[in-house]
C-alpha positions as CSV (number, residue, x, y, z in Angstrom):
1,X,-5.1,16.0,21.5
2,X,-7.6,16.7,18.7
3,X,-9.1,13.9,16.6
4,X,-7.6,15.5,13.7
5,X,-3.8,15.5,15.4
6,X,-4.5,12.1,16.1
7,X,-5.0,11.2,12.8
8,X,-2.4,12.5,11.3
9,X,0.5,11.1,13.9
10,X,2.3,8.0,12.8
11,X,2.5,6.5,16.0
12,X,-0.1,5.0,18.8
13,X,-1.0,5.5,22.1
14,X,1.0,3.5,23.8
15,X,4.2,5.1,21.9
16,X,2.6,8.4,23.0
17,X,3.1,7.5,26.4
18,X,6.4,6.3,26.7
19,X,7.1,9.6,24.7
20,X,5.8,11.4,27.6
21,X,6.9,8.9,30.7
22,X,10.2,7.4,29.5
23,X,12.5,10.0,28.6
24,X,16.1,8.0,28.3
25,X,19.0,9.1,26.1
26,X,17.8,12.5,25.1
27,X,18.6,11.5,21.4
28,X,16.4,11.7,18.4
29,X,16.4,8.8,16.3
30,X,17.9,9.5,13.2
31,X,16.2,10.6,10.3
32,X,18.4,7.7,8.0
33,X,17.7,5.3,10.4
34,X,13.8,6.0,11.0
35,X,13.5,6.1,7.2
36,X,14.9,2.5,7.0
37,X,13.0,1.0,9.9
38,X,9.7,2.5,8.2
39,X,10.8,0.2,4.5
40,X,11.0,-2.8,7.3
41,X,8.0,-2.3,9.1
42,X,6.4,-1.5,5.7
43,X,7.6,-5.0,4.1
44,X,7.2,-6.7,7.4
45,X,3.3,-5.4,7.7
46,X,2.2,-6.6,4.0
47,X,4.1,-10.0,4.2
48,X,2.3,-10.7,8.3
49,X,-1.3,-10.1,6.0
50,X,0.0,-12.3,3.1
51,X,0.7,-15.2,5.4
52,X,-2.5,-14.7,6.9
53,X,-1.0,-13.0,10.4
54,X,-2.3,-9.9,10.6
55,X,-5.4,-8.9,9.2
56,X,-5.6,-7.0,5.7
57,X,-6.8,-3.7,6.7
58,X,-4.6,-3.4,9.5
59,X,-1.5,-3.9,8.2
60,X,-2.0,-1.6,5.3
61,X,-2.8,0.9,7.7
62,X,0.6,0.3,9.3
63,X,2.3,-0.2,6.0
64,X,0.8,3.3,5.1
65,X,2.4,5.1,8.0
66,X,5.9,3.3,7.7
67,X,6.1,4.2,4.3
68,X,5.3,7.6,4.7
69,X,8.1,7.7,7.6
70,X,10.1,5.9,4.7
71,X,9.6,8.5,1.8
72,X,10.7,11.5,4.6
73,X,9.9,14.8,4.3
74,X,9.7,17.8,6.9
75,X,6.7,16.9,8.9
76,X,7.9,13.2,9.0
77,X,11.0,14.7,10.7
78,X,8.9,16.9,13.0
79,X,6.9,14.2,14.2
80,X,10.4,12.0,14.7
81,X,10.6,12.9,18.8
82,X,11.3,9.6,20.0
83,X,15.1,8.3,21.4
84,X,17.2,6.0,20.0
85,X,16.1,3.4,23.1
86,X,12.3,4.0,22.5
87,X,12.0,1.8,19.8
88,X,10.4,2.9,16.4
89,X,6.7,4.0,16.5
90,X,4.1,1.5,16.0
């Protein structure tokens, strides 16, 4: 994968390869659903760096991606391959 694809995926490695090595229910998650996880994981990011948890940078960088998954949109939908018993992309 390209530098640039990398960049622009909302996910990890390690979410990459349970993508490619764990296939389970055959089920996309939801659009609805992935959109509220990404509000969590957003909220949950910026209040681990408020309390000093998880450093700044980082968890805007995470907060960044999950609201982006939150807001929607085509390519978030696109890039939404992953089953319900995956687990949300980190």
């Amino acid at each position: 994968m390209s530098k640039a694809a990398e960049r622009s995926q909302l996910w990890g490695g390690e979410t990459e390869k349970a993508v490619a090595n764990f296939p389970v229910s055959g089920e996309p998650i939801p659009v609805p659903v992935a959109r509220w996880l990404g509000r969590i994981k957003a909220a949950a990011a910026r209040v681990n760096a408020e309390l000093e948890l998880l450093d700044p940078e980082v968890a805007e960088r995470i907060a960044g991606a999950a609201d982006r998954i939150a807001a929607g949109g085509a390519t978030i939908r696109r890039q939404l391959t992953h089953h319900l018993t995956r687990g949300f992309p980190s």
